[in-house]
C-alpha positions in Angstrom: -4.9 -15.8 -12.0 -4.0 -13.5 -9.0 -1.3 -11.1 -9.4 2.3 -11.7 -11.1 1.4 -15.4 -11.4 4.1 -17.1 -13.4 6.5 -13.7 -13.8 10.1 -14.5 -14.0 12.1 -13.1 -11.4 15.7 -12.7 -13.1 18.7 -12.4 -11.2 18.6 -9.9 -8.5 22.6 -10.1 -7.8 23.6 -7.7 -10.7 20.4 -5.3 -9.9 20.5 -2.3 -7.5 18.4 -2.2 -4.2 15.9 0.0 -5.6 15.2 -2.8 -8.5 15.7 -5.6 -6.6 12.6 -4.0 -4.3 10.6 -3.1 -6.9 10.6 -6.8 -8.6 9.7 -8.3 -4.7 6.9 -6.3 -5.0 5.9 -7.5 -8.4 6.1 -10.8 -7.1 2.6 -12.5 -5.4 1.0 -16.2 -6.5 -2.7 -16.9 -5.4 -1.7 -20.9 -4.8 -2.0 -22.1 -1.6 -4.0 -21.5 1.8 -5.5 -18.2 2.5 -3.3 -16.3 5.7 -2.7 -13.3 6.9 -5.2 -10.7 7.8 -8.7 -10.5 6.7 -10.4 -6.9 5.0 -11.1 -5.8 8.2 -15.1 -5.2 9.9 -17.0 -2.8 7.6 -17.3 0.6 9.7 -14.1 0.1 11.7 -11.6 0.9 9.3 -10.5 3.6 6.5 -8.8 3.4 3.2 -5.1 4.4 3.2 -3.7 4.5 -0.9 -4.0 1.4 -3.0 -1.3 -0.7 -5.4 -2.3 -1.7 -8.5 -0.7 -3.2 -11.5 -1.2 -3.7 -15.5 -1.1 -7.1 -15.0 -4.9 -7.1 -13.7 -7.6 -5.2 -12.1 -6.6 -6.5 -8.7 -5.5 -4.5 -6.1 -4.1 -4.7 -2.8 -5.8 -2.0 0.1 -4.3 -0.4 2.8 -6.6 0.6 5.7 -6.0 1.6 9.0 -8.7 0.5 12.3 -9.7 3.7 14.0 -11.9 3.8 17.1 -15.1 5.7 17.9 -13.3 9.0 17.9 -12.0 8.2 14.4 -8.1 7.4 16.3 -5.2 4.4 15.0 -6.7 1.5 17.1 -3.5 -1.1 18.8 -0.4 -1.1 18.1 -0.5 -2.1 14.7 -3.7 -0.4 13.0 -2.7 -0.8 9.3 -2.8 -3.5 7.5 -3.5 -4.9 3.7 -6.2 -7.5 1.7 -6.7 -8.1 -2.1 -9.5 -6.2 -3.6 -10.3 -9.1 -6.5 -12.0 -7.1 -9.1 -11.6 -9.4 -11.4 -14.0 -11.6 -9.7 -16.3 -8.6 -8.7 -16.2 -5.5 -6.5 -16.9 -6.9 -3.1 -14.5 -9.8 -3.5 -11.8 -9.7 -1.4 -8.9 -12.0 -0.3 -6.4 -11.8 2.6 -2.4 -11.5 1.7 -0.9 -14.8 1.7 2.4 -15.2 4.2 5.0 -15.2 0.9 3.2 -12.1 -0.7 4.2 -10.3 2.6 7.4 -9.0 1.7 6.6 -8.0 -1.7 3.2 -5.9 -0.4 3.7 -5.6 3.5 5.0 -3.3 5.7 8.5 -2.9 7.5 7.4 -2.0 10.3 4.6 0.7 11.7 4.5 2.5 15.2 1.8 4.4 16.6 2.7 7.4 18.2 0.3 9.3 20.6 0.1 13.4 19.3 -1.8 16.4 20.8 -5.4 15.3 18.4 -5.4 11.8 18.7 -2.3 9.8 17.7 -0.6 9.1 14.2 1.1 5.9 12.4 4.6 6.1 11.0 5.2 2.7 8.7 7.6 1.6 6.1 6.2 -0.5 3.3 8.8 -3.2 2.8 9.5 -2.6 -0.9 10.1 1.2 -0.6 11.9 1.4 2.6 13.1 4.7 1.4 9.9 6.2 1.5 8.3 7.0 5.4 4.7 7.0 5.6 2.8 9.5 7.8 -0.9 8.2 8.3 -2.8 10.5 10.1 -6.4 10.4 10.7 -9.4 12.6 11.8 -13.2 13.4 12.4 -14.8 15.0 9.5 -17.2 17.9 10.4 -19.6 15.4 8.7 -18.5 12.5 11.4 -16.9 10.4 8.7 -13.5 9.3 9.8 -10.8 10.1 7.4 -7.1 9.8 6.7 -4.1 10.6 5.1 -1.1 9.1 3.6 2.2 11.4 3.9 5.6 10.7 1.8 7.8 12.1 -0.1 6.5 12.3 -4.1 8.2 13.8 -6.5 10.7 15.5 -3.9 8.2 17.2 -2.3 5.6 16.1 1.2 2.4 14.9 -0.9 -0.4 12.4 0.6 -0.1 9.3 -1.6 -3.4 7.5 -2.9 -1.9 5.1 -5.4 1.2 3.0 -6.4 1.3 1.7 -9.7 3.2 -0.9 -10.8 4.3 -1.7 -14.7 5.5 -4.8 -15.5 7.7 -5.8 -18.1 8.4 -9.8 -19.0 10.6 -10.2 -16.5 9.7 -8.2 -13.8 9.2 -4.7 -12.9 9.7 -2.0 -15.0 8.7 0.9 -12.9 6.5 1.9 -10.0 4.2 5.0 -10.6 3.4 6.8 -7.1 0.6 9.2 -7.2 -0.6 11.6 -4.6 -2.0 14.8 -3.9 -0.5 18.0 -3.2 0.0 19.0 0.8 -2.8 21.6 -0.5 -5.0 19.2 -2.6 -5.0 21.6 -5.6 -3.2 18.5 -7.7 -1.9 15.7 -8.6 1.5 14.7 -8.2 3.2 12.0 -9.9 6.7 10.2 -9.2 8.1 7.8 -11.4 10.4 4.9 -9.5 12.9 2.7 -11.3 12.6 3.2 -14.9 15.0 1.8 -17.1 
């Protein structure tokens, strides 16, 4: 059973905005035809921050294509597949069409900078939150990149969004990220009850 498989949804029409996106993006089913985009070609892209819930091992990856000089590739570079850890930890699965607005993006723009060019996107379900993705050459030649948003009130580059369910949907999202220095962890709770 893939993620939130046979959660009830509740009624949305008494919930605020910020609940009402966080039980979308509780909200995926494995049934039906495989669509949307594939993991991408190995050596092409880079991992961007993960989500995860205590529902499962599963998880859904962000990545972002990158070129030769380690640079956003097209106009729309990022995108998302399921990580099926439950099945092993090479198994992957493309998002379905109706698990896009629970776990896709808004929207995302490249946008050319002095370096090499950067990526600002909105995931759908935290529309509040601006993502920065910037990417470089490492002095070791492996690309790399970096997730920036707002955790915990403060700029912090985000590896991780966890999400807790309760019986009926979401209870709250955990977003976790590093400090602009790196030095730690930061930690953001999201719509606890």
């Amino acid at each position: 059973m893939r993620e939130g498989q046979g959660l009830a949804s509740g009624t949305t029409r008494t919930m605020p905005r910020v609940r009402a996106a966080l039980l979308l993006l509780a909200l995926g089913s494995y049934a039906g035809p495989a669509a949307g985009d594939p993991p991408p070609a190995a050596g092409r892209s880079v991992a961007l921050f993960s989500i995860a819930k205590s529902e499962n091992k599963n998880q859904v990856q962000f990545v972002v294509r990158v070129d030769e000089r380690c640079a956003p590739v097209g106009t729309a570079p990022v995108s998302a597949y399921w990580r099926l850890l439950e099945k092993g930890p090479t198994q992957t699965a493309p998002i379905l069409p109706r698990e896009v607005r629970a776990y896709g993006l808004a929207s995302q723009e490249f946008v050319q900078t002095a370096r090499s060019g950067e990526v600002h996107a909105v995931l759908k379900a935290l529309p509040d939150r601006p993502l920065i993705i910037t990417t470089s050459n490492g002095s070791d030649g492996v690309c790399r990149a970096l997730v920036t948003t707002t955790i915990a009130g403060a700029p912090s580059h985000l590896f991780n969004v966890y999400v807790h369910l309760k019986w009926n949907g979401v209870d709250y999202l955990l977003l976790q990220g590093w400090s602009m220095d790196g030095s730690r962890v930061v930690r953001e709770k999201v719509g606890s009850t």
